[in-house]
VOMARFI-247449 format. One record per residue (C-alpha): x, y, z. Coordinates in steps of 0.25 Angstrom, whole numbers, plus 5000, padded with zeros to 4 digits. Example, Ala and Ser with C-alpha at 12.3 -4.5 7.8 and 13.67 -1.06 7.14 Angstrom:
REM residues 2
<kelo px="5049" py="4982" pz="5031"/>
<kelo px="5055" py="4996" pz="5029"/>
REM end
This chain:
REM residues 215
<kelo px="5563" py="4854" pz="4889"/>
<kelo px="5561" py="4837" pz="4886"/>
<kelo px="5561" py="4829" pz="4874"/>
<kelo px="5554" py="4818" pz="4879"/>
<kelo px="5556" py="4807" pz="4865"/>
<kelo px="5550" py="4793" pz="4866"/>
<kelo px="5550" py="4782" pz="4856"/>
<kelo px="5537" py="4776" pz="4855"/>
<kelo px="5532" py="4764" pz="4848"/>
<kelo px="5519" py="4761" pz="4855"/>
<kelo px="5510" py="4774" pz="4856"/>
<kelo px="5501" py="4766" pz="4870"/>
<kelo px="5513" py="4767" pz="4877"/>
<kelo px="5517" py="4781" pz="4874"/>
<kelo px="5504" py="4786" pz="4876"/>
<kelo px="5502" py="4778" pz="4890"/>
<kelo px="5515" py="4780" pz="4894"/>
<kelo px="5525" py="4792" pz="4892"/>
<kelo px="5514" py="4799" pz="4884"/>
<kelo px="5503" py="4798" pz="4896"/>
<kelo px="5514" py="4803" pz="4907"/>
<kelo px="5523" py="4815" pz="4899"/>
<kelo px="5514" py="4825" pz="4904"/>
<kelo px="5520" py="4834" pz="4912"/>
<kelo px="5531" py="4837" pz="4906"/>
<kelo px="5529" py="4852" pz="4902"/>
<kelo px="5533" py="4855" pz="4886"/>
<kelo px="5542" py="4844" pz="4885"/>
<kelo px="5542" py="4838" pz="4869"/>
<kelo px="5540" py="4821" pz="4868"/>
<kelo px="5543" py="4816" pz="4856"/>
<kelo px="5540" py="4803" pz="4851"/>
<kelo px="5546" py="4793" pz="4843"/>
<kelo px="5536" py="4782" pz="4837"/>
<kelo px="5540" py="4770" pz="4829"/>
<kelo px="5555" py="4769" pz="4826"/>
<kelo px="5562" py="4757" pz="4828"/>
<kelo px="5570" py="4760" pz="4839"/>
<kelo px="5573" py="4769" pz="4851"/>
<kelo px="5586" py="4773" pz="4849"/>
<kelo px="5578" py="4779" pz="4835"/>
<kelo px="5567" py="4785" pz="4840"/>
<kelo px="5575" py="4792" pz="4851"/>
<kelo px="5584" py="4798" pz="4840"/>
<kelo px="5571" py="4804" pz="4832"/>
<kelo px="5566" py="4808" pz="4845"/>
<kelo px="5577" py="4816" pz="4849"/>
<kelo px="5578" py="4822" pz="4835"/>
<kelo px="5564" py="4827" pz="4838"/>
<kelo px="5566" py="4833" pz="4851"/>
<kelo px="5566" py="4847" pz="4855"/>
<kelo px="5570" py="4849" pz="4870"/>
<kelo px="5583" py="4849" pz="4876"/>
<kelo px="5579" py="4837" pz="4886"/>
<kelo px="5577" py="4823" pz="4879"/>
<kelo px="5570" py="4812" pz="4886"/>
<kelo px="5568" py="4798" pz="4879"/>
<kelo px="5559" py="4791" pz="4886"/>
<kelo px="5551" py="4776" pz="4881"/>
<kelo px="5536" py="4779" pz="4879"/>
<kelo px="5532" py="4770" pz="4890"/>
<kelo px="5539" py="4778" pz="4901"/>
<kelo px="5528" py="4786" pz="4910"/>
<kelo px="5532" py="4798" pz="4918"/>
<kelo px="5529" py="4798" pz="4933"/>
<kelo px="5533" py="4811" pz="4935"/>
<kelo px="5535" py="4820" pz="4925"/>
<kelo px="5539" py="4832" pz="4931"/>
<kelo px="5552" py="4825" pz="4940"/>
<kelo px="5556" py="4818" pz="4927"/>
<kelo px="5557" py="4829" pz="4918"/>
<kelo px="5564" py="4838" pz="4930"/>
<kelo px="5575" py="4826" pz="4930"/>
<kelo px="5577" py="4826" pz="4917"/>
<kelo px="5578" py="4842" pz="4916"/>
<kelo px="5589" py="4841" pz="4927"/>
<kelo px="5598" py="4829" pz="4923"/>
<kelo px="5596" py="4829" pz="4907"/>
<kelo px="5609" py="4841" pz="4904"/>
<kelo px="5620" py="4843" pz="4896"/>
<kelo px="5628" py="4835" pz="4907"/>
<kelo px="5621" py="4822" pz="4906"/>
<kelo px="5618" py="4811" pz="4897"/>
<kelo px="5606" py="4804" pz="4898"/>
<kelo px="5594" py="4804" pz="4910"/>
<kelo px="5586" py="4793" pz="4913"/>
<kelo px="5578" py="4785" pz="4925"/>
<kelo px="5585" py="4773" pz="4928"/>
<kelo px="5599" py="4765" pz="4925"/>
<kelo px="5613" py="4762" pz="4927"/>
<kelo px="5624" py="4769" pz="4933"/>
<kelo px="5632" py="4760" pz="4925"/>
<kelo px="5634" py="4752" pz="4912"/>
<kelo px="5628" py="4739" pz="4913"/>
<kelo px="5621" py="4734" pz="4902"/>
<kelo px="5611" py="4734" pz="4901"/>
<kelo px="5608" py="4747" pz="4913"/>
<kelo px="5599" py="4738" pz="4921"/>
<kelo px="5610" py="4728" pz="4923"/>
<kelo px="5619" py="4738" pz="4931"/>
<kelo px="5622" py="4736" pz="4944"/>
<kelo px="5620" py="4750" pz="4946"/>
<kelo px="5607" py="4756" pz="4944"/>
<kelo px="5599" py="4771" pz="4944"/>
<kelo px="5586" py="4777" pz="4945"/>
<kelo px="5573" py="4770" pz="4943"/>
<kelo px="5560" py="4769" pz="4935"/>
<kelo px="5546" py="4762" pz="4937"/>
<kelo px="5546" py="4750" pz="4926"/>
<kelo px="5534" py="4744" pz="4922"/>
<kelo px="5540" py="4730" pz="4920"/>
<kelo px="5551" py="4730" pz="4933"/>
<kelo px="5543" py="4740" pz="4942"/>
<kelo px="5551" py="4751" pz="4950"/>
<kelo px="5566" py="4749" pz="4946"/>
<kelo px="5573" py="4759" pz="4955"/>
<kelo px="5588" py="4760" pz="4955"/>
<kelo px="5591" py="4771" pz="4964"/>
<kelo px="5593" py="4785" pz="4962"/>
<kelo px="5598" py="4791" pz="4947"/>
<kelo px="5612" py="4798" pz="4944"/>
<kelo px="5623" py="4796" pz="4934"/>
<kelo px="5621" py="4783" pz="4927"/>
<kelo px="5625" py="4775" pz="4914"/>
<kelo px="5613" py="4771" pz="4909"/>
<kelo px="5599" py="4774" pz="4907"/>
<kelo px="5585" py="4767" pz="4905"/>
<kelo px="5579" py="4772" pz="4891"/>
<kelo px="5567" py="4772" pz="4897"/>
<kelo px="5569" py="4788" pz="4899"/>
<kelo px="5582" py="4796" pz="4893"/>
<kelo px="5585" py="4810" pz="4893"/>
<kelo px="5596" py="4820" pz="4889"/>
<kelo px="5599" py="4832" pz="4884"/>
<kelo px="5608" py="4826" pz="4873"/>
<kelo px="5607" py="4821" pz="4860"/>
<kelo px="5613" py="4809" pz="4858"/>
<kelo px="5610" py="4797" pz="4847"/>
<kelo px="5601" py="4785" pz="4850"/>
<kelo px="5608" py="4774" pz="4843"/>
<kelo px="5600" py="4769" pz="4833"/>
<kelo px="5607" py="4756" pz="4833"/>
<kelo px="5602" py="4751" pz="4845"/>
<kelo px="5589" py="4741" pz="4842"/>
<kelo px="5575" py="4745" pz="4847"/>
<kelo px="5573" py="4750" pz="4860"/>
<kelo px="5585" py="4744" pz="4871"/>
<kelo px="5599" py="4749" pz="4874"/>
<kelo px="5597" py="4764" pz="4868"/>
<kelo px="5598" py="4769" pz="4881"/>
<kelo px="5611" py="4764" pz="4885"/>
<kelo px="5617" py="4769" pz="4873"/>
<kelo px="5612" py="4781" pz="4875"/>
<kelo px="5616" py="4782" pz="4889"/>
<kelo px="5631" py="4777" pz="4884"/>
<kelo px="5629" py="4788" pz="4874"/>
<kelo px="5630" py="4798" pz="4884"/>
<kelo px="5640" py="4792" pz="4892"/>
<kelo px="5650" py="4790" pz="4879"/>
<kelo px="5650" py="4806" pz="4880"/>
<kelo px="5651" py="4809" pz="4894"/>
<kelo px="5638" py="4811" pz="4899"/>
<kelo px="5632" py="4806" pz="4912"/>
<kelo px="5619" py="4800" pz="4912"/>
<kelo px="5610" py="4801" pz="4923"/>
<kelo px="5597" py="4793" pz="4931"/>
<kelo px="5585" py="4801" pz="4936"/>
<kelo px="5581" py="4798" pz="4951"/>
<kelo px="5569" py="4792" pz="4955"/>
<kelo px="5564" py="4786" pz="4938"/>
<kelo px="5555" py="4778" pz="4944"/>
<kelo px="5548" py="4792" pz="4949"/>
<kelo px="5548" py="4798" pz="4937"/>
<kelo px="5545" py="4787" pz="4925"/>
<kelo px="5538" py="4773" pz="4922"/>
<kelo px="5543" py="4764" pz="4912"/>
<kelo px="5532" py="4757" pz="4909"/>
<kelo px="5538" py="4747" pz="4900"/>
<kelo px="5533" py="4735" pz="4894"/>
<kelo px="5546" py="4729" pz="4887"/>
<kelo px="5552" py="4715" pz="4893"/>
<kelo px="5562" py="4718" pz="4904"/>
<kelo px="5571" py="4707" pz="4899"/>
<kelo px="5580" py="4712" pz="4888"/>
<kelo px="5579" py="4697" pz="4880"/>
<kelo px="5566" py="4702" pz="4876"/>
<kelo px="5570" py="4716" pz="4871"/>
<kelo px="5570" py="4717" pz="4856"/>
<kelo px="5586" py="4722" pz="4852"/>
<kelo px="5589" py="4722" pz="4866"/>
<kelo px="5601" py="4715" pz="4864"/>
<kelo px="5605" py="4721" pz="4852"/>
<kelo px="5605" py="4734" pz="4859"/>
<kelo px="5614" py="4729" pz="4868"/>
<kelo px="5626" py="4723" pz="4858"/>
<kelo px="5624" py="4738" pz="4852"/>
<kelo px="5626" py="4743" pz="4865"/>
<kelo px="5639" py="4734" pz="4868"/>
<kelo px="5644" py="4737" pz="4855"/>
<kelo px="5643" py="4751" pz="4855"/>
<kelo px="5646" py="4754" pz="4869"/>
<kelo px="5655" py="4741" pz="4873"/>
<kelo px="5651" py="4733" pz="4886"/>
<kelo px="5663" py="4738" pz="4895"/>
<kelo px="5662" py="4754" pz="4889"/>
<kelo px="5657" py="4758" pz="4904"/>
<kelo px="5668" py="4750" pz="4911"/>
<kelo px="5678" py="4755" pz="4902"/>
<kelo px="5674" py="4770" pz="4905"/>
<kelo px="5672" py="4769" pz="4919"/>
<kelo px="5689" py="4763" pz="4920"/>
<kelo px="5693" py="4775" pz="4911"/>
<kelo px="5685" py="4785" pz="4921"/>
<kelo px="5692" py="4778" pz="4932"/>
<kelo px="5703" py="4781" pz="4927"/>
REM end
């Protein structure tokens, strides 16, 4: 029924994290990606490898807390009807998401501890820490690294008129157990990312849509 596909560059952390807390989650297929150069790559291959109708991209240093209530989310929300599934982010499009004024669900990090935004629902953006859909879209290969993917994606789904869409209660069902810097300075091609972002998308994208719809 789930695709679960990770990228993976560090076996330890695999096999202590996703690798040590997957079980539980009846026939489902994980694929794994080792050694490529990006995310936005190794998610290409991965879903090119995948099987099941229910795709889940998920980092290799997330654990699952509760198998069972995560996949029964993802089984209810991931349809036709809807873009992209995830635990935590924005319901609109600051960038990047965590600078939004307005934010949903929630998820145990390892570096920031319990961030919990409220309830889940409609949203714009998504944490990349775990992604799911039943569509196949392309991960941009011109995003550097492992950063801004996930709003890309997310605006992917948007551009073709598909809601996206924040699990309640993340912090129940999945850790992020992290280790990377929370301070985008010291993120390798973080900035890049982000004038790929702008140029793709443009800055004001979400204020010009949400004047036309009001209209």
């Amino acid at each position: 029924m789930i695709s679960w596909i990770v990228a993976s560059h560090h076996y330890p952390t695999l096999r202590d994290n996703l690798g040590a807390t997957i079980r539980g989650v009846g026939d489902d297929e994980v694929v794994v990606v080792e050694d490529v150069p990006s995310i936005a790559k190794a998610y290409n291959e991965g879903q090119a490898r995948a099987t099941q109708p229910i795709r889940v991209y998920v980092h290799h240093d997330v654990q699952i807390r509760d198998a069972r209530r995560l996949r029964a989310g993802l089984v209810e929300h991931c349809t036709p009807a809807m873009g992209w599934v995830g635990v935590i982010g924005s319901t609109d499009r600051a960038l990047p998401w965590w600078d939004a004024a307005a934010k949903c669900g929630s998820v145990v990090d390892a570096r920031l501890g319990l961030l919990d935004f409220g309830p889940g629902g409609a949203c714009a953006y998504l944490d990349g820490l775990l992604l799911a859909t039943v569509h196949e879209w392309t991960w941009d290969e011109s995003y550097p690294g492992w950063h801004w993917y996930d709003h890309d994606i997310c605006e992917q789904a948007r551009s073709d008129g598909l809601p996206n869409w924040c699990l309640t209660d993340g912090h129940r069902l999945v850790l992020h157990n992290t280790t990377g810097s929370a301070v985008t300075d010291q993120l390798p091609n973080w900035h890049e990312g982000k004038t790929r972002f702008v140029e793709k998308w443009g800055v004001d994208l979400g204020a010009r849509r949400e004047l036309r719809d009001a209209g």
